[in-house]
C-alpha positions in Angstrom: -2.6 11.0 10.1 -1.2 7.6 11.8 -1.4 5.4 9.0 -0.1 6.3 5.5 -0.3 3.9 2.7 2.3 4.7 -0.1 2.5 3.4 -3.2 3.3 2.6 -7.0 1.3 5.5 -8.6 1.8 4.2 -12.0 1.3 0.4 -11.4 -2.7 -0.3 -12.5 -2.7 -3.2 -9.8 -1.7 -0.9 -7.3 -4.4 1.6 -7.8 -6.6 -0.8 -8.0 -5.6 -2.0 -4.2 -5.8 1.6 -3.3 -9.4 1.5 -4.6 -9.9 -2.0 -2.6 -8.7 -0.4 0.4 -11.1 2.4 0.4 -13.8 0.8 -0.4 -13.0 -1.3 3.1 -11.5 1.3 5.1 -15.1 2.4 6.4 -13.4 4.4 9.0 -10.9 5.9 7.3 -8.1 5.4 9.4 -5.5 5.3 5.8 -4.4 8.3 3.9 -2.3 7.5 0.6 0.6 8.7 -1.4 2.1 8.0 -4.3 5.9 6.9 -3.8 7.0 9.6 -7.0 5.1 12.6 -5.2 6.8 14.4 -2.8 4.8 13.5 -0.1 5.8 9.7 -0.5 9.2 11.2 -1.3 9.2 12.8 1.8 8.1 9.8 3.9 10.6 7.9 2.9 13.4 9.8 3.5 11.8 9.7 6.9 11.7 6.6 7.7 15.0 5.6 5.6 13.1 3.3 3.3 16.0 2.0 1.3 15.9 3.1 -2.4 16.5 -0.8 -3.7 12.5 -1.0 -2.1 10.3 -1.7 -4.7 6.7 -2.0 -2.3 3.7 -1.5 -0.9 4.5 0.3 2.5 2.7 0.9 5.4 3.4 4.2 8.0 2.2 3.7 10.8 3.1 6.1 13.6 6.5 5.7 13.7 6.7 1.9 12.4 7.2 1.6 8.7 5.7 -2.1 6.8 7.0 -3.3 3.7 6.1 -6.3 1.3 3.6 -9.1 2.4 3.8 -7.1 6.7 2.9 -4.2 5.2 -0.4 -5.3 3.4 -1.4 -8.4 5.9 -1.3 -5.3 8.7 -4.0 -3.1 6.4 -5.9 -6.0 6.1 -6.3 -6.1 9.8 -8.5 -2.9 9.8 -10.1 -3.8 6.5 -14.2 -4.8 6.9 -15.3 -8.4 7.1 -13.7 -11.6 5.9 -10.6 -9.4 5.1 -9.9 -9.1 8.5 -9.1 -13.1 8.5 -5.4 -12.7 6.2 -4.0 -10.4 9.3 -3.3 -13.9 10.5 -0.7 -14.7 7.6 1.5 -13.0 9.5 2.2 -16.4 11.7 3.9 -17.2 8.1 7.9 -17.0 8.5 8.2 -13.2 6.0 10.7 -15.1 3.6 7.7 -17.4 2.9 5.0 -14.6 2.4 8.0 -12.2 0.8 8.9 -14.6 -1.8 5.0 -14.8 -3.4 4.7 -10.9 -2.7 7.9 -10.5 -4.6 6.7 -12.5 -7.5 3.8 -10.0 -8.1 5.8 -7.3 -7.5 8.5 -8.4 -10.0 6.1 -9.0 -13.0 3.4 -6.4 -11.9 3.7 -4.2 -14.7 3.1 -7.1 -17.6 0.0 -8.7 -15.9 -1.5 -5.5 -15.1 -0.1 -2.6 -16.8 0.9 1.0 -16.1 -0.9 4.1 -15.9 -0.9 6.5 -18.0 -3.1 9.4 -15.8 -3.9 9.4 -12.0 -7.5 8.9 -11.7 -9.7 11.8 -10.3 -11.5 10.8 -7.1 -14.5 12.0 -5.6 -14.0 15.0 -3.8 -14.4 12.8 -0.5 -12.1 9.8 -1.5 -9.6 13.1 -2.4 -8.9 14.0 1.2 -7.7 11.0 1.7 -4.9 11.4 -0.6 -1.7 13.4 0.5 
């Protein structure tokens, strides 16, 4: 369990990149947790994610990804063409930060927020901590 995704359970565009990332992810190598459960809670504390931290963020190992580093390096493991953005991270992270931050800021009015988790398949559920 090296690479934990965590992640806005209540944001509609961020499920929907969880489901993205599955559907890629043809070896599995992610597991995923929702930042409000105590899993993600949990993590982190672990990894002294400070609370101002409004992200996507990437676990791996001991290494902890936030923003734009955090979803170029999923993308890197990610089947076909997707492969390709893992080179964005030449970009200086201000740069890439800046147009991550603008989704993240206004997330919620373009795409909404949940109002139930969705059930996944009994397979795509072991996947989730």
């Amino acid at each position: 369990m090296n690479k934990v995704i965590l992640f806005d359970g209540e944001c509609n565009f961020c499920d929907s990149s969880v489901q993205f990332i599955i559907k890629r992810d043809k070896k599995a190598l992610y597991k995923f947790a929702a930042i409000q459960s105590d899993v993600g809670q949990e993590r982190l504390r672990k990894h002294n994610v400070p609370a101002n931290i409004d992200s996507f963020i990437l676990v791996d190992g001991e290494q902890c990804y936030y923003k734009s580093s955090a979803a170029l390096r999923v993308c890197k493991d990610l089947t076909t063409g997707w492969k390709l953005l893992y080179c964005l991270l030449i970009v200086p992270r201000p740069i890439r930060d800046y147009f991550y931050n603008i989704v993240a800021k206004n997330r919620y009015k373009w795409f909404g927020k949940k109002d139930s988790c969705m059930l996944p398949s009994p397979e795509v559920k072991k996947r989730f901590l």
